[in-house]
N, C-alpha and C positions, 0 to 999 in steps of 0.2 A: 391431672392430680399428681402433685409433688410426694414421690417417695423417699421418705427416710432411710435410707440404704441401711447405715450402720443399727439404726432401730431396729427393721427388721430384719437384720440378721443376729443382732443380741438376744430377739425373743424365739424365732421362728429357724435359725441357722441359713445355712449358704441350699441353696436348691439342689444342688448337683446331688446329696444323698438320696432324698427323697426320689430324685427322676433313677438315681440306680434302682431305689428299693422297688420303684413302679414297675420301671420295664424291664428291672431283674425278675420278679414274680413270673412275671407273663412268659419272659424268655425260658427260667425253671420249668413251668409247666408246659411249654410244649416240647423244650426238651424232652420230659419225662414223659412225654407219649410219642415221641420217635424216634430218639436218642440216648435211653437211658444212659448210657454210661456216661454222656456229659452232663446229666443232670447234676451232679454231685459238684463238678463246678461250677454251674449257674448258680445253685445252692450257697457254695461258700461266697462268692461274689456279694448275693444277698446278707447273707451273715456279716461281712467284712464291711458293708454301705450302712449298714443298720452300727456299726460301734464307731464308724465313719462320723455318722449324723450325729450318735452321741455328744463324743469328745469334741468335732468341731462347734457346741452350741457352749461346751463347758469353755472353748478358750475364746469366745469372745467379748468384746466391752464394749460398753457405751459410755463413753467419759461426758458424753453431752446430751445428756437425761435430761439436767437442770435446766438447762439452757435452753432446751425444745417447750419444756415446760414451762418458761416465762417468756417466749416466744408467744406461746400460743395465749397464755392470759393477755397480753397486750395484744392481739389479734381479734379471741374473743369480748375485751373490751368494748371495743370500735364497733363491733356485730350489736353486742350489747344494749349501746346508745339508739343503735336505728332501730334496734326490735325495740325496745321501749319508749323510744319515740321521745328522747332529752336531748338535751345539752349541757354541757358542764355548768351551765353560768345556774341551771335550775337544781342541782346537787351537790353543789359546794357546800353545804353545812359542815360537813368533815369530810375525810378521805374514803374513798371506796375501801371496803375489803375486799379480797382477792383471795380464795385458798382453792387449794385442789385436793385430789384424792383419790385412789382406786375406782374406777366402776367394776363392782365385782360382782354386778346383774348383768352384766351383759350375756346377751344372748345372740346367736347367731339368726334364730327366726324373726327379729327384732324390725320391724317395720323403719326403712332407715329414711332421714329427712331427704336426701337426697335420691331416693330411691322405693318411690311408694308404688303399690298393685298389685295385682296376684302374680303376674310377672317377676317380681322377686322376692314375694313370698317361694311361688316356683324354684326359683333356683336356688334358693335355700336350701327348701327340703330338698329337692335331689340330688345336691353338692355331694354328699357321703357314697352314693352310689358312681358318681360319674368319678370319683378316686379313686376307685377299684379298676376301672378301667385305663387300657393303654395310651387313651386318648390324651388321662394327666398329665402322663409322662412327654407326652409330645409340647401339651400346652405347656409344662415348665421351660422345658427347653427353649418355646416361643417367647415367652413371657418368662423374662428372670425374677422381674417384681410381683408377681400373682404368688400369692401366698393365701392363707385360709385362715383369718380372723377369730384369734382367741385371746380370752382373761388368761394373760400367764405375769407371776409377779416372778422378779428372779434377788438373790442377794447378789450385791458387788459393793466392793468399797465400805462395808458397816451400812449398806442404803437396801432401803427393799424399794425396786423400779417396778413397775406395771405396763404395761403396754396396751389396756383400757382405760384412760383418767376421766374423774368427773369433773369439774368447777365450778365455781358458783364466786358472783360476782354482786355486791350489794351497794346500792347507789342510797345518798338520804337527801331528800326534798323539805321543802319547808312543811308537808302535810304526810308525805310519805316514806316510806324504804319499799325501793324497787330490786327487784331479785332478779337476775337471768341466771338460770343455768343448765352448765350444757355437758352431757357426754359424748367421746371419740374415742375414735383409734387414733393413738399415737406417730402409728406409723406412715398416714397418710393423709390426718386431719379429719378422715369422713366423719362425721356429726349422725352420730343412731339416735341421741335425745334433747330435746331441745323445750325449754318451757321458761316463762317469765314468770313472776309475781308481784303484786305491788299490797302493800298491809299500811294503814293510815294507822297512824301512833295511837290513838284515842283505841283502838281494838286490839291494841299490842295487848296482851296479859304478864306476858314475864320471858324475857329470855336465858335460856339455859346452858347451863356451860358444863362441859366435864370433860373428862377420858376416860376412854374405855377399851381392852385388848378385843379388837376385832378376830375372829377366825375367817380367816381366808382359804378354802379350798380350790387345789389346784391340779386337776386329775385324782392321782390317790392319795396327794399330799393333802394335808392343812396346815399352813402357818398360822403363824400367832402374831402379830401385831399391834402394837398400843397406837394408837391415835386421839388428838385432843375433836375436841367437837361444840357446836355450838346451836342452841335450836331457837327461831324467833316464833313464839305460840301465841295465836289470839286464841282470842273467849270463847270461841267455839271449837277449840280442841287442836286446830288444824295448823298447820305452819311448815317452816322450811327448815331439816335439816344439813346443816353442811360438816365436812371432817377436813382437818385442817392437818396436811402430812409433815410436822416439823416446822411449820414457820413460826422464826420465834416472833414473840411478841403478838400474835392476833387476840390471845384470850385477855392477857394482860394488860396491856393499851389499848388495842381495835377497839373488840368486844364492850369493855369498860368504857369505854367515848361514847357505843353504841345506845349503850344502860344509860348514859348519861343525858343524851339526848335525848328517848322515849320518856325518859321522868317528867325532864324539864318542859318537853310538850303536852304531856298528859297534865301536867299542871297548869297550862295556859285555861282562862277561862271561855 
């Protein structure tokens, strides 16, 4: 599995703090029961890796957020096609839409496509505990890329970036709109959600369009966030929402083709 270096270290920082902070703890404390007098610099050591981790996460960039992000829609495209089981020549009525956006459900207990069983259920749960331990510090050192998967959104450039995206990808057939979509990790591609849809026009009811300032929490933060959105609702209540981060024109062309189409087939007799 291909790691995005500069990703995660834009969300997650350089490793080298984190394995001081580990194996600085452990070294403090047994300092401090055979050693006292050098505990005090094991101590400051800890103190100085901890504003280390800091500032090194404040000075770095990801100039190539966007770019991984249309990477990966033309990737998940091509997934797309085979999970729903088309080809273009059967969806060409108009153009796909393609938007993405935060996954700000993610969970780390998250039963992952790639990765299903009580086995990693397991290591889930007892991730939090095996960090306390020296052993972390060893595995970082081993593993430069082992990092610990979270929702963190950061600002750079006027942009709020994410490092869990959703997407959602909609295909129209002469009877249908086929949906796939999928949430990851940015920084490695892994796929935690994954689901299709397909709604025949005749049960469309109405699709819905707005914006609305999302609250995003992130540790003890909450940002605030405007995002446009779009929802396709049949008759029985249920349907697909998707949030579309800044691409111009989906609500006002896409969308509107889309409206245009469910009319003009709901009016076939």
């Amino acid at each position: 599995m291909n790691i995005r270096s500069d990703v995660k270290e834009f969300f997650y920082g350089s490793v080298w703090p984190s394995v001081i902070c580990n194996l600085g703890t452990w070294f403090f404390i047994i300092l401090s029961l055979f050693i006292p007098k050098l505990s005090v610099m094991a101590g400051l050591v800890f103190v100085g890796a901890q504003i280390y981790k800091l500032i090194d996460r404040l000075l770095k960039s990801c100039p190539n957020w966007n770019n991984y992000i249309a990477e990966d829609i033309e990737r998940h495209t091509a997934r797309a096609v085979q999970k729903l089981g088309i080809d273009a020549s059967q969806v060409s009525l108009i153009a796909p839409i393609r938007v993405y956006g935060p996954y700000q459900d993610f969970s780390r207990l998250v039963t992952t496509v790639q990765g299903r069983g009580i086995g990693a259920f397991l290591r889930a749960l007892f991730r939090p505990l095996f960090m306390l331990t020296p052993f972390y510090g060893i595995k970082l050192i081993m593993d430069r890329n082992f990092y610990r998967p979270e929702f963190i959104m950061r600002y750079e450039n006027e942009q709020v970036k994410y490092s869990m995206v959703t997407q959602h990808i909609f295909f129209f057939s002469e009877e249908q709109i086929l949906v796939y979509e999928v949430k990851y990790d940015l920084v490695n591609g892994l796929i935690y959600e994954e689901n299709t849809y397909d709604y025949f026009y005749r049960d469309i009811d109405c699709i819905e369009t707005g914006a609305k300032t999302e609250e995003v929490r992130y540790k003890k933060k909450t940002l605030y966030k405007a995002f446009e959105y779009f929802q396709v609702i049949v008759y029985s209540g249920t349907g697909t929402y998707a949030i579309t981060d800044g691409q111009a024109g989906v609500l006002e062309y896409q969308v509107m083709a889309m409206r245009a189409l469910v009319r003009e087939r709901k009016l076939r007799p």
